[in-house]
C-alpha positions in Angstrom: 163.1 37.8 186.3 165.8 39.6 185.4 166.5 38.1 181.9 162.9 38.4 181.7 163.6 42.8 181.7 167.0 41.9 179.9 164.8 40.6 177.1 162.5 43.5 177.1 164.8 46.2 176.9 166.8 44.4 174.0 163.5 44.5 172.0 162.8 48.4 173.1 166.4 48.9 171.6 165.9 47.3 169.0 162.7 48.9 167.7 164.2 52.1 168.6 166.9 51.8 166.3 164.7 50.9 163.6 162.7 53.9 163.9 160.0 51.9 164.7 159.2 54.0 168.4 159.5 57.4 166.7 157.8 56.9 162.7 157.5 60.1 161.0 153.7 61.4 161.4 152.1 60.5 157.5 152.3 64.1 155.9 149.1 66.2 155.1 148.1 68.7 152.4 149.7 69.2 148.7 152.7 71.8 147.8 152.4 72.4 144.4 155.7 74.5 142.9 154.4 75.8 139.5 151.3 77.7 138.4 150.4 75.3 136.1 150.3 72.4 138.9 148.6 74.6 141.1 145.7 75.1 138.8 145.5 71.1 138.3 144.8 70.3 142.1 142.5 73.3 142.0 140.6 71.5 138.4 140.5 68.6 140.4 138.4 70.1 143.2 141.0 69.7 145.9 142.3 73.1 146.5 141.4 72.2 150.3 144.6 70.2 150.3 146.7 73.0 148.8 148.9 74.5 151.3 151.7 76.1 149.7 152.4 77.2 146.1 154.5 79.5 143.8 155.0 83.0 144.7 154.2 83.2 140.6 150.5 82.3 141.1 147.8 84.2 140.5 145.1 81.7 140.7 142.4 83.5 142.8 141.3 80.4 144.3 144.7 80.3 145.9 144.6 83.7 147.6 145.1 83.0 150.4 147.3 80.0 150.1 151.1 80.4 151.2 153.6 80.9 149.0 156.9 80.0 148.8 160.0 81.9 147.3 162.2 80.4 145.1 164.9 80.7 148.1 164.3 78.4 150.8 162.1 76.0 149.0 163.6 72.6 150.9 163.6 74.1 154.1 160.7 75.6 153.7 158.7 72.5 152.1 160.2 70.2 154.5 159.2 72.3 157.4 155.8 72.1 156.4 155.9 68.1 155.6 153.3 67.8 153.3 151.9 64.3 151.7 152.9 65.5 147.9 155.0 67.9 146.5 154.3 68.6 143.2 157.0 69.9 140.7 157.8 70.1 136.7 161.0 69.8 135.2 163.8 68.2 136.2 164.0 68.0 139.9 166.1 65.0 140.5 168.2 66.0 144.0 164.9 68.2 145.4 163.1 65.2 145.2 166.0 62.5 145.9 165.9 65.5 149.4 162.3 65.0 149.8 162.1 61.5 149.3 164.4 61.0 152.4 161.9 63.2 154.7 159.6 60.7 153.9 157.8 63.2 151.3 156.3 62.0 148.1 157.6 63.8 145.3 155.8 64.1 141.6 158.0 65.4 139.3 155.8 66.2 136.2 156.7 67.3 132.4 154.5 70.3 131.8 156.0 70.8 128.2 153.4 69.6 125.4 149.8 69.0 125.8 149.8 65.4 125.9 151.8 66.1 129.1 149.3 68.0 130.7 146.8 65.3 130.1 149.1 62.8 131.7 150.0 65.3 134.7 146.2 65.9 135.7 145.6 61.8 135.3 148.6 61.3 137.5 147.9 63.9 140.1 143.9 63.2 140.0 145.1 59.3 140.8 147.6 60.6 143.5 144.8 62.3 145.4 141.9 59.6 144.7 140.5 61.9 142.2 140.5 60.0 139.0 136.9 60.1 137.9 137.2 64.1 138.5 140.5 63.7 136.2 138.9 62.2 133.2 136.5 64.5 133.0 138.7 68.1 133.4 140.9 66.4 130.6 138.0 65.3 128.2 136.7 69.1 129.2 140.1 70.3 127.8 140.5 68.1 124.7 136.9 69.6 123.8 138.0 73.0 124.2 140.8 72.5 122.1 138.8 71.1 119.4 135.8 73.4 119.6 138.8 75.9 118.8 140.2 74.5 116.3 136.5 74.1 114.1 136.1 77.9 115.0 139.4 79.5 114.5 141.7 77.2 112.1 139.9 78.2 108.7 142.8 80.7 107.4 143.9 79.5 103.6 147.3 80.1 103.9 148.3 79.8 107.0 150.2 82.9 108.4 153.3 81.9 109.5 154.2 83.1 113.2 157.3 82.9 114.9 156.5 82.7 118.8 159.1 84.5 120.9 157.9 83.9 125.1 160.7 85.8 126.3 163.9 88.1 125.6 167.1 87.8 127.3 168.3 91.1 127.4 167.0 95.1 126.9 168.1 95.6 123.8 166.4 92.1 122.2 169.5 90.6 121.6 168.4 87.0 122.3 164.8 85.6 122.9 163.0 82.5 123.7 161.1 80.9 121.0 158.1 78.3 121.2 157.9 75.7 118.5 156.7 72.4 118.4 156.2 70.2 120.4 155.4 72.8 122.8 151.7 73.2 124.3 152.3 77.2 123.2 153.1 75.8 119.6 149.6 74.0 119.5 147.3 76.6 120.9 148.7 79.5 118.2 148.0 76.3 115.4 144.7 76.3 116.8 144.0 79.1 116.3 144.6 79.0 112.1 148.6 80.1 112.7 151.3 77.9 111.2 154.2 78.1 113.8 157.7 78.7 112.1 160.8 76.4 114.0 164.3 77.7 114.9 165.9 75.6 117.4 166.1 72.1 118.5 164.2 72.4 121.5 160.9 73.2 122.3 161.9 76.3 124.1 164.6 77.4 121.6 167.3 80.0 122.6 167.9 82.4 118.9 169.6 85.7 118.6 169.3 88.2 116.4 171.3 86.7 113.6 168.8 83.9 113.4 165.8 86.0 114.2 166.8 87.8 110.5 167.2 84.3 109.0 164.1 83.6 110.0 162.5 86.6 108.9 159.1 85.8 109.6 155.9 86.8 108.3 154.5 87.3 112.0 156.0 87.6 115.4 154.0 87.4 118.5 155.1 88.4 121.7 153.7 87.0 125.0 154.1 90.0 127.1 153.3 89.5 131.0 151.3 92.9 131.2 149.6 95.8 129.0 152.4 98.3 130.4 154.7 96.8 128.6 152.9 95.5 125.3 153.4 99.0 123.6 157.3 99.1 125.1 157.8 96.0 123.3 156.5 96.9 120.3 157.8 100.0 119.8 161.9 99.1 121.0 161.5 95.6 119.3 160.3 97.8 116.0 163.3 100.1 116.3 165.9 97.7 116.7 164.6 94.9 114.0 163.2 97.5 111.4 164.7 95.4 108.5 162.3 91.9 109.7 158.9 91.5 107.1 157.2 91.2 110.0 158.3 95.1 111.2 158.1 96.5 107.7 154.5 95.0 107.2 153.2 95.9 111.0 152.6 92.5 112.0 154.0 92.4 115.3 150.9 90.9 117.4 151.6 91.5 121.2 149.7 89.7 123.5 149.6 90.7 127.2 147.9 88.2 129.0 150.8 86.1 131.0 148.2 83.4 131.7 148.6 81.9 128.1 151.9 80.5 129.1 150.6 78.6 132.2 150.4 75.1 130.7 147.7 74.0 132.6 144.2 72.3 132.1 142.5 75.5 131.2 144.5 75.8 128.5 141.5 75.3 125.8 140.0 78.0 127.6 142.8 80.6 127.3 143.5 79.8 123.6 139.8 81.1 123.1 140.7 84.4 123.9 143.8 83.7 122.2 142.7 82.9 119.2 139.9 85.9 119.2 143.1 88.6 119.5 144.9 87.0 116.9 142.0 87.1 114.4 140.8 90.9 115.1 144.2 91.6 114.5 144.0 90.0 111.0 140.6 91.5 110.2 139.3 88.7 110.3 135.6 87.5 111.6 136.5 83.2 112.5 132.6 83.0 112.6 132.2 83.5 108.8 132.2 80.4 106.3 135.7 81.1 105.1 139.0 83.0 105.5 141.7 84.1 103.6 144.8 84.9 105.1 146.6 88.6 104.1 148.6 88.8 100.6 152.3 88.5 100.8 
């Protein structure tokens, strides 16, 4: 009898230390960290399993879904246990964190638009949402098209130099978007030819470059209408010597959601691509277009 116990609590030890008596509970619900992921689970008709996302969303189907600051994210994240957390970039010691909770981690490239086909196919698979997948991605890759019929009939091409964000108030350095970059494809789309000036597809120039460059256009991706006409007018003042300046072809769009490279993208580069041609004078629904003199 009593090696019969002895046995018995050697095997309760021994499961014990193997974590076998206390398992972590399976983890529920989906943290998505970026916008852009965000709005996949929500494409992919799962938004019931969103339980946390960026504090930068503004997704309306989200409203009332937590956010979390930039601060705090692991402990935050961790507290909350979900089954996937969803992130872009590189991630490598967030997830190599998460991972040893016990939570799932899909670190996604969000950069060209092949990658946000593969990011809603991955994610759709993830949460048994394939067949939903396919079709938001075929519903993009229409979009795009439908676009490009409508909107890419300018003979030239005006040249357009992309510039996502500045780096300083007096525009001494910006962020530029060239191929391969999603935002490099959607201006193309819409009958732009996108001008390069880094090695990256988020490129880092200053203002020495910028007057290398010297593009035809410029467009700014401004994240409101305040500050559209700020923009225009200090960017004007300070780079008065650019073409672009000298000819008034700064176009200044203030709708933040065109940087969000997400599957709604087709959807956005419509409007996109209807501000850029009414500020050509140009109607995209006639038979043919001819792009302004030099």
């Amino acid at each position: 009898m009593n090696d019969l116990f002895r046995n018995i609590w050697v095997f309760i030890f021994a499961m014990a230390i193997s974590g076998c008596t206390n398992p972590t509970p399976p983890g529920t619900g989906v943290v998505a960290l970026t916008p852009a992921l965000t709005e996949v689970v929500l494409e992919l008709g799962k938004g019931d399993q969103l339980i946390a996302t960026s504090t930068y969303t503004t997704d309306e189907r989200a409203a009332k879904v937590r956010r979390i600051p930039t601060n705090g994210i692991l402990e935050i994240v961790t507290a909350m246990h979900p089954r996937f957390v969803l992130t872009q970039g590189n991630e490598s010691v967030m997830t190599q964190k998460f991972e040893k909770m016990q939570i799932e981690t899909l670190v996604l490239p969000m950069t060209t638009t092949d990658d946000i086909e593969h990011a809603v196919m991955t994610v759709g698979k993830a949460l048994n949402a394939s067949k939903t997948a396919k079709s938001v991605v075929s519903a993009m890759q229409d979009d795009l098209a439908n676009n490009r019929s409508t909107y890419d009939t300018l003979s030239p091409r005006p040249k357009v130099l992309i510039v996502v964000d500045r780096l300083d108030m007096r525009m001494q350095q910006f962020y530029i978007a060239q191929k391969p970059a999603f935002l490099a494809d959607l201006f193309e789309g819409c009958g732009m030819s996108v001008i390069s000036g880094g090695d990256a597809p988020w490129a880092r120039i200053d203002a020495e470059k910028l007057y290398q460059l010297n593009p035809e256009y410029i467009a700014f991706l401004e994240r409101s209408p305040e500050n559209a006409a700020e923009t225009k007018r200090e960017f004007s003042n300070r780079f008065s010597g650019l073409n672009a300046v000298k000819n008034d072809r700064l176009i200044v769009y203030d709708r933040a959601d065109i940087t969000i490279p997400g599957p709604n993208s087709g959807k956005r580069q419509t409007a996109l691509c209807e501000h850029i041609h009414a500020f050509l004078g140009h109607d995209p629904h006639s038979e043919s277009q001819t792009a302004p003199n030099e």
